[in-house]
VOGU-3710 file (C-alpha; in Angstrom, 3 decimals, decimal comma):
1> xxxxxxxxxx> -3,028/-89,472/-26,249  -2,443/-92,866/-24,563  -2,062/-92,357/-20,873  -0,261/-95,807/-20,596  2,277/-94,595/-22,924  3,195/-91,653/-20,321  6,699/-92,263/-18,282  7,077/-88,796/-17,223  4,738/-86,263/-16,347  5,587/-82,083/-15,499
11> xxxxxxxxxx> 3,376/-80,039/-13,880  3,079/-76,386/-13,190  0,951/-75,507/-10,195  1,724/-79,190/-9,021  1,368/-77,514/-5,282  -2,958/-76,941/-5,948  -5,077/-79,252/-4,774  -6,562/-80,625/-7,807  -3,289/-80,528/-9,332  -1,818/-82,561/-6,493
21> xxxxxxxxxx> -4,133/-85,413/-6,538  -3,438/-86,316/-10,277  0,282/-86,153/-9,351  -0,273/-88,575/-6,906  -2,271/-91,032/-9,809  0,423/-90,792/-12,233  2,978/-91,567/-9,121  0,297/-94,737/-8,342  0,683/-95,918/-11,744  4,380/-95,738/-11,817
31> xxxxxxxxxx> 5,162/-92,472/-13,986  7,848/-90,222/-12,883  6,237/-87,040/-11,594  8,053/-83,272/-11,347  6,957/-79,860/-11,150  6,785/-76,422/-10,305  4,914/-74,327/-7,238  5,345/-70,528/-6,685  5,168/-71,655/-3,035  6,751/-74,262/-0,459
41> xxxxxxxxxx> 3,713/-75,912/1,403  2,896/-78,816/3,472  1,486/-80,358/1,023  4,490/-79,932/-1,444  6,702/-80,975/1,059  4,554/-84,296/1,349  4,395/-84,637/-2,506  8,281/-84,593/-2,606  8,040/-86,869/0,354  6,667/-89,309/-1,962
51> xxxxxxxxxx> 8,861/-88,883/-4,482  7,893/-85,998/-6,630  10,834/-83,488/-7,422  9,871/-80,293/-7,214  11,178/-76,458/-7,492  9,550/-73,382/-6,240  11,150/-71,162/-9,007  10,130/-69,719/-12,365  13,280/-71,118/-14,121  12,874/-72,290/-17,796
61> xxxxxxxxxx> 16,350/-74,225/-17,172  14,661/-76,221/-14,447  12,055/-77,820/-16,765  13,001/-81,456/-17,621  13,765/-82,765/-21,282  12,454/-86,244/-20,705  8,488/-84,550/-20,500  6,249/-86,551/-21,795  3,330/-84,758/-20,981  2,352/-81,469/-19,016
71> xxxxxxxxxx> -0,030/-80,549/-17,002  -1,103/-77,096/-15,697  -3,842/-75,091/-13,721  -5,354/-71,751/-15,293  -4,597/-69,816/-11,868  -1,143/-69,771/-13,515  -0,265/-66,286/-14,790  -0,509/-65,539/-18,265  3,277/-64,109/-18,133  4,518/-67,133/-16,746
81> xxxxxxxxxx> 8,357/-68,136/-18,489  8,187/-71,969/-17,806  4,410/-71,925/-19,434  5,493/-69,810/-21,769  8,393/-71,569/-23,053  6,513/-75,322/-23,212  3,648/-73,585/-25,350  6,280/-72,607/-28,016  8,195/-76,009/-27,670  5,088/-77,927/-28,699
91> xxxxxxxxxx> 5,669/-80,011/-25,517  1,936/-81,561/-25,143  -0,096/-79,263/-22,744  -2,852/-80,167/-21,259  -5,302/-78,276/-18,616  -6,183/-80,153/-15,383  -9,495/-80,472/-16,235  -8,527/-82,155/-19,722  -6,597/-84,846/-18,103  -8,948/-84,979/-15,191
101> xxxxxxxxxx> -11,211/-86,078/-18,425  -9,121/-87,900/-19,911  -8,702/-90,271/-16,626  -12,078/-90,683/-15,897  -14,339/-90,549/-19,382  -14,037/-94,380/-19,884  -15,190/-95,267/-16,170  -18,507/-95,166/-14,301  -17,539/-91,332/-12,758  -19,368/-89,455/-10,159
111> xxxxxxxxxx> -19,372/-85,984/-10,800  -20,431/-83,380/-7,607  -20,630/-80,070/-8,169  -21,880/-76,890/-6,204  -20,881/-73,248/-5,551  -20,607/-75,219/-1,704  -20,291/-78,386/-0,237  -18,656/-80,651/-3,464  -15,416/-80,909/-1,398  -17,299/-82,655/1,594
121> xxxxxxxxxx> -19,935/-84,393/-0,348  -17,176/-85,795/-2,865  -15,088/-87,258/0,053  -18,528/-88,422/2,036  -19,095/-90,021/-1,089  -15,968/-91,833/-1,658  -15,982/-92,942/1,996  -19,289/-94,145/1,973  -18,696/-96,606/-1,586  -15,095/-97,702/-0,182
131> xxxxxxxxxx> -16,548/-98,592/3,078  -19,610/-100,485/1,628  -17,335/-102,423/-0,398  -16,913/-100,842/-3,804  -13,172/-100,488/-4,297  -13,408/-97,026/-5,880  -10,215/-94,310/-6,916  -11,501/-90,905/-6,176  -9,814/-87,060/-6,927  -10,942/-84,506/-4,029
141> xxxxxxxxxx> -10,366/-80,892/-3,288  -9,304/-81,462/0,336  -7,314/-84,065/2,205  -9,262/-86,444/3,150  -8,839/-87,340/7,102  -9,393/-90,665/6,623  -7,039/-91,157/3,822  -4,688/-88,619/4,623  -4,795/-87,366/0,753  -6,832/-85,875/-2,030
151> xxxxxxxxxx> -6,474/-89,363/-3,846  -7,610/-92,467/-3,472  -6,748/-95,360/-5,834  -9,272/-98,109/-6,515  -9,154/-101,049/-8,518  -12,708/-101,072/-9,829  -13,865/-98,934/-12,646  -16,106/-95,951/-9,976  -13,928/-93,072/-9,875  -15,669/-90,033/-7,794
161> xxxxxxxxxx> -14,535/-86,451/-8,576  -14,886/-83,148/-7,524  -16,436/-81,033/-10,530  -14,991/-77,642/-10,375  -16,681/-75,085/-12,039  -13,517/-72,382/-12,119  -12,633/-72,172/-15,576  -15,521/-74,302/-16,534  -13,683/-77,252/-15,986  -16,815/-80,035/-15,180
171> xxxxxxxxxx> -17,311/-79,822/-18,835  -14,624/-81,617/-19,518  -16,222/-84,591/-18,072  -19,120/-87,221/-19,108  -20,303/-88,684/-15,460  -22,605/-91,587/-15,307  -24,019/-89,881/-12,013  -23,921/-85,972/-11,665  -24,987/-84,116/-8,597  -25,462/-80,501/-7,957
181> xxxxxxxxxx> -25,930/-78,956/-4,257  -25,805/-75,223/-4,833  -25,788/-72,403/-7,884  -24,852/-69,433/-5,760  -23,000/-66,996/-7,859  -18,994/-67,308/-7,892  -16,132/-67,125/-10,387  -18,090/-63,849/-11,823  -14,772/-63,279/-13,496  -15,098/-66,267/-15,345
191> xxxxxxxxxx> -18,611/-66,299/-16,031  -19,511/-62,533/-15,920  -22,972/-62,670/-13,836  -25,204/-65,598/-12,282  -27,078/-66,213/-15,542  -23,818/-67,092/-17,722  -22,833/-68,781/-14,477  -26,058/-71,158/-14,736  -26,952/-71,027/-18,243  -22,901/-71,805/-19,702
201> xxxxxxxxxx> -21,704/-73,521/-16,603  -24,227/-75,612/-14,416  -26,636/-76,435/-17,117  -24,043/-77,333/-19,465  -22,899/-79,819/-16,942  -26,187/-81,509/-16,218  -26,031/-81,788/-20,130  -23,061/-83,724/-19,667  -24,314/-86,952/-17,783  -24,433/-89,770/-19,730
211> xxxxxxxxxx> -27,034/-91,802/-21,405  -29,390/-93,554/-18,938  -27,558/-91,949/-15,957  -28,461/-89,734/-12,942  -28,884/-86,705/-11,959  -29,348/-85,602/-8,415  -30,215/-82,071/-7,763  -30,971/-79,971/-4,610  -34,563/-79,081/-4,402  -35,133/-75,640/-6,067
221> xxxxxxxxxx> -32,296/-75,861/-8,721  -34,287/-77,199/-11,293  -36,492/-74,332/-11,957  -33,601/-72,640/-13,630  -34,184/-75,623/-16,167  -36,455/-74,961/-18,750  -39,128/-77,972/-19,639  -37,356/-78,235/-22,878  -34,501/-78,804/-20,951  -35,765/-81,227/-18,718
231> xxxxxxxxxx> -37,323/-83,148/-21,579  -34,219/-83,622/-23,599  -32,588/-85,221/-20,418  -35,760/-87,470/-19,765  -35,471/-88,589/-23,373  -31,952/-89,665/-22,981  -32,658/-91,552/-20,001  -31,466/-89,862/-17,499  -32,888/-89,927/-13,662  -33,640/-86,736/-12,274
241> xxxxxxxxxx> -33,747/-86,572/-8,326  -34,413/-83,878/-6,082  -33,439/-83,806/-2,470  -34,938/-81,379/0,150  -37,021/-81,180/2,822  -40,462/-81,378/1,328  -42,902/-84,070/0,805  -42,605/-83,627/-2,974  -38,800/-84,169/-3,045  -37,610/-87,953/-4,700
251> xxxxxxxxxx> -34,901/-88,031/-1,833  -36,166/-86,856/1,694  -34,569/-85,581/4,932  -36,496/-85,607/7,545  -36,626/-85,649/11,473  -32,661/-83,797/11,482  -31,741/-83,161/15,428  -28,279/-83,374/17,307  -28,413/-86,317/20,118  -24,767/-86,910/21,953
261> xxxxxxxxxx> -23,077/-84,127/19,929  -23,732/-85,971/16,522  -26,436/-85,205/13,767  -28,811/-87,790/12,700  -31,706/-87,868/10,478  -34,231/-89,748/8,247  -33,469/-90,333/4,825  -36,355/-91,217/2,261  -35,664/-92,384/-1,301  -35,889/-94,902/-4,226
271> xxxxxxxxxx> -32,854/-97,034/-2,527  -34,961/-97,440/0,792  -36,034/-95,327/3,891  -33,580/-95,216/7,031  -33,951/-93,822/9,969  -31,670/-91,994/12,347  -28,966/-92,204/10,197  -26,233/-90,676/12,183  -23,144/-88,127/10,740  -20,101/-87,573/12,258
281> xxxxxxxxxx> -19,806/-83,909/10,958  -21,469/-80,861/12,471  -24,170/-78,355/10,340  -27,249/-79,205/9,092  -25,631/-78,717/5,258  -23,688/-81,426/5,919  -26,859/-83,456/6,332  -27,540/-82,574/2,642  -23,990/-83,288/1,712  -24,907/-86,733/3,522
291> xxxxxxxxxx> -27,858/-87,228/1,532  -26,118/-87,200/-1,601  -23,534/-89,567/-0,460  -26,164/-92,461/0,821  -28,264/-91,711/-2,726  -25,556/-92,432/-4,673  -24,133/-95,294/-2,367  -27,749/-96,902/-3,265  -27,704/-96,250/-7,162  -24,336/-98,552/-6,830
301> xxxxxxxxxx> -25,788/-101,121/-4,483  -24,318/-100,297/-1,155  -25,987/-102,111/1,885  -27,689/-100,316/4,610  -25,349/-101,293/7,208  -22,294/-100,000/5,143  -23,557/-96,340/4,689  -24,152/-96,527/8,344  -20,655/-97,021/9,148  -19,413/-94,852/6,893
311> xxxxxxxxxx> -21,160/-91,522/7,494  -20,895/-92,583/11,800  -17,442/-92,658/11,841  -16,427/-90,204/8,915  -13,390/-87,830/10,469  -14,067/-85,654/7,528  -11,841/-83,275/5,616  -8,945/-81,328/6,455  -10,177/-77,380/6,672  -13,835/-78,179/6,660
321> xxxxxxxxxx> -15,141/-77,196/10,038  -11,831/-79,354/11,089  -11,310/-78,531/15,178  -8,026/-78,139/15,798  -8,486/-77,813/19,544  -11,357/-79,179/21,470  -11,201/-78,218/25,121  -13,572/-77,374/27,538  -12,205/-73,795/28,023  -11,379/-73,282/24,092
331> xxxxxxxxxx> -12,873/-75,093/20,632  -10,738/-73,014/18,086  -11,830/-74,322/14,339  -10,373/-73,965/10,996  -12,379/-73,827/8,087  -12,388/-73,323/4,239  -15,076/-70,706/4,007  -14,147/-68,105/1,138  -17,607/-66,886/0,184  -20,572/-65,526/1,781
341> xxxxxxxxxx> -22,416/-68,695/1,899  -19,768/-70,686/3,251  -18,812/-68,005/5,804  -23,131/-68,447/6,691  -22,909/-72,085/7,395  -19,687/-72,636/9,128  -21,033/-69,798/11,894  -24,187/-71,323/12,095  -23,028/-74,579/12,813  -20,760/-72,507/15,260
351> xxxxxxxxxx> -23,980/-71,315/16,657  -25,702/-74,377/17,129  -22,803/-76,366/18,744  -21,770/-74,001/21,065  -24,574/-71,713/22,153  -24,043/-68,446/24,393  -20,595/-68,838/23,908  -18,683/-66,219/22,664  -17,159/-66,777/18,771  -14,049/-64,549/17,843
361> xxxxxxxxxx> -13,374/-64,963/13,799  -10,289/-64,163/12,060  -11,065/-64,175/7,985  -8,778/-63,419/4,924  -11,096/-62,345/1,692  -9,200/-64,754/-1,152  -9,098/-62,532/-4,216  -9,804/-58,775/-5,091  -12,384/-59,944/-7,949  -14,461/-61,695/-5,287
371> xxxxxxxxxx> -14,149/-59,391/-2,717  -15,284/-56,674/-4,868  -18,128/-58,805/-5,908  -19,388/-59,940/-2,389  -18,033/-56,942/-0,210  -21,665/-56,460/1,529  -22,382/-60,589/1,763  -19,038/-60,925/3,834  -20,185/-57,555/5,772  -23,204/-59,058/6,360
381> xxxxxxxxxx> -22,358/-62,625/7,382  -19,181/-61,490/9,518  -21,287/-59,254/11,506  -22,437/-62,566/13,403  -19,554/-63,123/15,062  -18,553/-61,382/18,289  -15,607/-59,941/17,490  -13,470/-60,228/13,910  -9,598/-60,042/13,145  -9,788/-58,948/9,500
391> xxxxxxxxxx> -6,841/-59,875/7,507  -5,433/-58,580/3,986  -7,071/-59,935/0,788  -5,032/-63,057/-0,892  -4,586/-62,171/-4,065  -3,997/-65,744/-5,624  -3,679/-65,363/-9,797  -4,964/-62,246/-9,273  -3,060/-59,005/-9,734  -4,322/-56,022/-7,504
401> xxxxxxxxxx> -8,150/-54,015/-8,402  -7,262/-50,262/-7,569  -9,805/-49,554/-4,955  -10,283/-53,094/-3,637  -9,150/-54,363/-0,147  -10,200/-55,746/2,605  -11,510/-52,069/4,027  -14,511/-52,316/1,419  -15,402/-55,147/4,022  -14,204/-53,261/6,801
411> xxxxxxxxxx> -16,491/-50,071/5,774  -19,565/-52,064/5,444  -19,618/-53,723/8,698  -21,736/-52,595/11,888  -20,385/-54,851/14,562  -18,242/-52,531/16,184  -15,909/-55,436/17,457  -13,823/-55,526/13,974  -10,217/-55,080/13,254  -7,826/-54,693/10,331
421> xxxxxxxxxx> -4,660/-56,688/10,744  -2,127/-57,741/8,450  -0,340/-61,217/8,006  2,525/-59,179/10,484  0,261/-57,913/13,361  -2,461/-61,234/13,373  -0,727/-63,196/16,177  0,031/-59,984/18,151  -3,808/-59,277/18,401  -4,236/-63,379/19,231
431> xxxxxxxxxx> -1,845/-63,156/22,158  -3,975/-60,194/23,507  -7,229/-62,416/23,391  -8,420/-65,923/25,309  -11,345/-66,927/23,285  -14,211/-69,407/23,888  -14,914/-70,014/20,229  -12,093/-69,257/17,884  -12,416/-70,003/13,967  -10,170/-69,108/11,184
441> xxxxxxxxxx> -11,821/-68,482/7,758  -10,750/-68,252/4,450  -8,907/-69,915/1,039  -5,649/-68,288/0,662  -2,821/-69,113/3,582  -4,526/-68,615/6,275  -4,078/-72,143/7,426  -0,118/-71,508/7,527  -1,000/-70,071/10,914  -2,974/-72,761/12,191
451> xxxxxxxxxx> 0,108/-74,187/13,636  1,149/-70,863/14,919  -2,176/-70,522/16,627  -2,324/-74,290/18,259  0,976/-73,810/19,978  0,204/-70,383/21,155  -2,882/-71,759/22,866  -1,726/-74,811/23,887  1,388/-72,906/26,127  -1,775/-70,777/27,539
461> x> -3,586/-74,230/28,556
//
């Protein structure tokens, strides 16, 4: 298929946030755009602010008959009419990932991948190589601050993407430089345990990266490579880098402390050794995230003064550790955190930034499939806040798991300051409470209440 030939493009899911961003390309590149969301959103509102139509009903009448191609996101039900009907039309179908592919398989593409951190170190990335001068198009997972989108559109041939492995959808791509922060296990649905997980999704990516390209690896991951594996990639050309803390890492970080409420730290690496490079962005993963960023910024010839600027003034990414209010008498935070490891970082960082002070968490588990899987990870990781407002389970694409909810949480936790509340009763229990340190957690709609939540604390300022 010849994407130039495209004039109008349908998708279903059009509302997700990989979904959204390739809208947005085909809109760049003058296509008509349309599609369908179970749900009214900001961000669908903003899409039809740009001129995408879109309807929020399962309607096979509202599909258009000028479709040239369409575009949908496996989270979509299996039952679903509008799918249902294109499939038998022979209407050409097309995953996101395949287009995703499709868009980027002839260009120099950065691939980042991890069970944490691609959404920030994707976006870091793109910053970094627009600000130091390469004029690069990039597809992210969160809205960039900076940008004010998931997309950015470039005229040079570096496109920078965020390699999902849901659905094993990074093997649809071939990038010249592939990096991986984290293996933790996720989509066990998908995958069925950690080893498929690594074995049929990770390593099959690193497989992926072109011919005389790069791969740049947290320290650690590559002992689930075997030398065999290693070899085969070293006889294709490929650079291998690990980053970590340790003298024997390629890429160093060094000497990481917090002056004036910003981390810096030393980086060490083939592309030079700075020091006190300083980040914008609070947790000492973010410092990895970082590290990635200025690597790849060197592989592609960005000065020292650009990556600099970049990474010092970089506002971040919408739902990342993003402070919505930032008061002396109340910091409340949102952030994206959906798994145990995310949940582990983003109160950390809490920890670290705001010591003594009293942190009062309000999390909603996103799906029964990964709540059932990491029940006594978000007991465990929960516990370290002072007090928790525990919300219903978002189901997502997910229908219901008898025995799964967000008591299997609830059960398992010791702190004794912990609460069940429902989408109804949340902002009742908020209006009873005046928090230091307030954070809400979690991937499903939780952030539909962040405006809720800033006016209700602003009229108590």
């Amino acid at each position: 298929m010849r994407l130039n030939d495209i004039r109008h493009v349908y998708f279903i899911g059009i509302g997700g946030i990989g979904m959204s961003a390739i809208a947005r390309y085909f809109l760049a590149r003058g296509k008509k755009v349309s599609g369908y969301d179970r749900t009214r959103t900001v961000l669908t509102g903003t899409l039809e602010n740009e001129g995408m139509s879109v309807h929020y009903t399962d309607d096979v009448s509202m599909v258009p008959a000028d479709i040239d191609l369409v575009v949908y996101t496996p989270a979509i039900p299996a039952d679903h009419q509008e799918l249902n009907h294109i499939r038998k039309s022979g209407m050409p179908l097309f995953k996101r990932s395949e287009v995703l592919g499709l868009i980027s398989n002839e260009k120099r593409s950065i691939g980042v991948a991890g069970t944490h951190g691609k959404t920030t170190t994707s976006t870091m990335t793109a910053h970094v190589l627009k600000t130091g001068g390469i004029d690069i198009s990039a597809f992210l997972g969160g809205i960039a601050v900076d940008y004010n989108s998931n997309f950015i559109i470039g005229k040079s041939d570096v496109v920078v993407l965020e390699a999902d492995e849901y659905d094993r959808s990074f093997l649809r791509l071939s990038p010249f430089i592939a990096s991986i922060s984290s293996m933790d296990p996720d989509h066990l649905d998908i995958y069925g345990d950690r080893e498929q997980m690594i074995e049929t999704g990770y390593k099959a990516y690193a497989s992926k990266v072109r011919d005389n390209g790069y791969l740049i690896i947290r320290e650690g991951l590559l002992n689930e490579f075997s030398v065999g594996e290693l070899l085969k990639m070293y006889g294709r050309g490929i650079t291998v880098l690990e980053y970590g803390y340790s003298e024997k890492a390629q890429v160093r970080i060094s000497n990481v402390g917090v002056e004036n409420g910003k981390y810096r730290f030393d980086y060490q690496g083939p592309g030079g050794n700075f020091e006190k490079i300083s980040l914008n962005l609070a947790g000492s993963h973010n410092v990895e995230n970082a590290t990635v960023a200025v690597t790849v910024a060197l592989l592609l010839g960005v000065e020292e003064a650009g990556i600099r600027e970049a990474l010092d003034g970089f506002k971040g990414i919408q739902r990342r550790f993003e402070k919505v209010i930032d008061t002396h008498d109340l910091v409340y935070i949102d952030d994206y955190a959906h798994h145990p490891g995310e949940l582990r970082v983003a109160i950390d960082a809490a920890r670290i930034l705001y010591p003594g002070r009293k942190i009062t968490g309000i999390f909603q588990p996103h799906l029964y499939s990964r709540t059932n899987d990491f029940a006594d990870g978000f007991a465990e990781e929960l516990d370290k806040l002072d007090e928790i407002l525990l919300m219903d389970i978002y189901p997502a694409r997910e229908l219901p798991m008898e025995g799964v909810s967000s008591e299997m949480i609830f059960k398992r936790m010791k702190n004794p300051e912990v609460k069940l509340v429902t989408k109804e009763t949340v902002m009742d229990e908020l209006k009873k409470k005046r928090p230091e340190i307030l954070m809400t957690l979690g991937a499903g709609d939780i952030d539909t209440f962040v405006p809720k939540i800033k006016e209700l604390y602003s009229l108590k300022q």
